[in-house]
N, C-alpha and C positions, 0 to 999 in steps of 0.2 A: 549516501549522503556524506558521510567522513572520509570515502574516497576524494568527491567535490570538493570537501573543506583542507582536507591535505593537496592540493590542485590549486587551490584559492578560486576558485570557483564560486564557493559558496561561504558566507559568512552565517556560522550558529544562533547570534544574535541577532542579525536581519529579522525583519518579518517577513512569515510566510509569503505575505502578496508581493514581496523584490522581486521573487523567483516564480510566482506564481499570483498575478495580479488579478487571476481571472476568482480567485477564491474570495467568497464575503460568507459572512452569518450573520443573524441575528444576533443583538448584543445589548441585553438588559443589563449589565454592571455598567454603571457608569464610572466613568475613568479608570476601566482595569489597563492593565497594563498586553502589550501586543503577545499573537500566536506568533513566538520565535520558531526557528528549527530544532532550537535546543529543546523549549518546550514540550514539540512536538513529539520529539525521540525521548522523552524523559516520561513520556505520558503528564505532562502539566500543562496541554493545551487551554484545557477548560471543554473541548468537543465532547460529545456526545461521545457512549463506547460504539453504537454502530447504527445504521440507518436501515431499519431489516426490508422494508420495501424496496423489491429488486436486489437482494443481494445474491439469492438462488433464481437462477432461470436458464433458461432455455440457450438467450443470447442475449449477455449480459451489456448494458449502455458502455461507454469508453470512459477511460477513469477521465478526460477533458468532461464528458456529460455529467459523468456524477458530482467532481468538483464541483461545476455551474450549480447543480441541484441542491446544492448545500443551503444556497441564498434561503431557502426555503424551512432549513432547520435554526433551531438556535442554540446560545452556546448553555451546556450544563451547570457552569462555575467560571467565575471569573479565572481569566488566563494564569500561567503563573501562580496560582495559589493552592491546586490541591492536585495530589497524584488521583486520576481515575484514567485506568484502562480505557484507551481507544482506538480501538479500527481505524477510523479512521484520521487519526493522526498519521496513519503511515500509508493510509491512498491518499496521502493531501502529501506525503514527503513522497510518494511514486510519481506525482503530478510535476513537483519539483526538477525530480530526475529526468523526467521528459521532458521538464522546458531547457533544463539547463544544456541536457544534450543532446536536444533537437531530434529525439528518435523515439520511439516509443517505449513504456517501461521495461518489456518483457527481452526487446533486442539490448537494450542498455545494460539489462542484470546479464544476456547470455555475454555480451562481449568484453564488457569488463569486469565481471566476478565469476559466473559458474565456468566457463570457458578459461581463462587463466588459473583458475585451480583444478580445473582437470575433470570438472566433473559433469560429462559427458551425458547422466543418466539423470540430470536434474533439468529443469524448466520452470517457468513463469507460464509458459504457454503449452495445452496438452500436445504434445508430437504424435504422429500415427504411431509412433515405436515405443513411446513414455505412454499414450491410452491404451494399446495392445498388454501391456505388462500391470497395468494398475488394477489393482481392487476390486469386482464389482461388489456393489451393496443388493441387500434383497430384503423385499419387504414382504411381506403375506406368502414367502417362499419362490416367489417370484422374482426374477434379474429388477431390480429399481435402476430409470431411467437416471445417468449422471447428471447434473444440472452443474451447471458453469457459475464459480465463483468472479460476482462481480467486483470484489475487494482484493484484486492480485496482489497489489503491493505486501495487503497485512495478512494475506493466507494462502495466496492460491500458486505455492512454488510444488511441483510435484518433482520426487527425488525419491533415491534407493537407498540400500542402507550401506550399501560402498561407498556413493558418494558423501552421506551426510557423517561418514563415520572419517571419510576426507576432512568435509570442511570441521570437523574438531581438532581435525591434527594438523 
């Protein structure tokens, strides 16, 4: 997103729906004030911290589905007014990222961030090469089946400890 805003691209105080019109929520404040960008990345949306229906599965909806789905939640607190943690504040600013540049989120973070720093061994999206190397979990002693994060923007980047030790330097 501060890449886009250094771009001019994107304006911080726009509201969310400029860049992303397909977004609504429920909204018992009356007269709060709009879900900016800045908001969003500051966590002062007012959203909810996460929608857990469907966030683990098998084959997670497209962050466009989930966006739409939202019409369906409402908002926590009025915009603007209080810091709470949220999910998805930042699959609402990945939604953004894919209208503004026309690609989907996980091609947009490799081509202009993990890829110009170098870091080869990170993803938004599991690789046969990045799932070959990762973690398995086990539950009853047994391999537990991976389940697909439907919240990539706010969690679902898999990386080594080369590259993340990259992106602090």
């Amino acid at each position: 997103i501060m890449r886009l805003a250094e771009r001019n691209q994107v304006d911080l105080d726009e509201p969310v729906t400029t860049y992303a019109p397909e977004f609504a929520i429920r909204n018992r404040f009356a007269g709060s004030k709009p879900i900016t960008l800045r908001a969003l990345l500051a966590h002062h949306s007012g959203l909810p911290s996460d929608v857990l229906k469907g966030m683990w599965v098998d084959h997670p909806v497209s962050l466009a589905d989930y966006v739409t789905a939202l019409r369906e939640e409402s908002l926590a607190s009025p915009p603007q007014t209080l810091y709470k943690y949220s999910n998805i504040d930042f699959s609402l600013l990945g939604k953004v990222i894919e209208n503004v540049e026309h690609q989907e989120f996980s091609r947009a973070m490799q081509q202009g961030l993990l890829t110009p720093l170098g870091m080869a061994d990170s993803s938004f999206r599991p690789t046969p090469e990045i799932e070959r190397r990762t973690a398995r979990g086990y539950r009853s002693g047994k391999e537990a089946t991976r389940l697909s994060l439907r919240d990539t923007p706010a969690g679902g980047m898999l990386s080594s400890v080369n590259d993340m030790s990259r992106w602090l330097r």
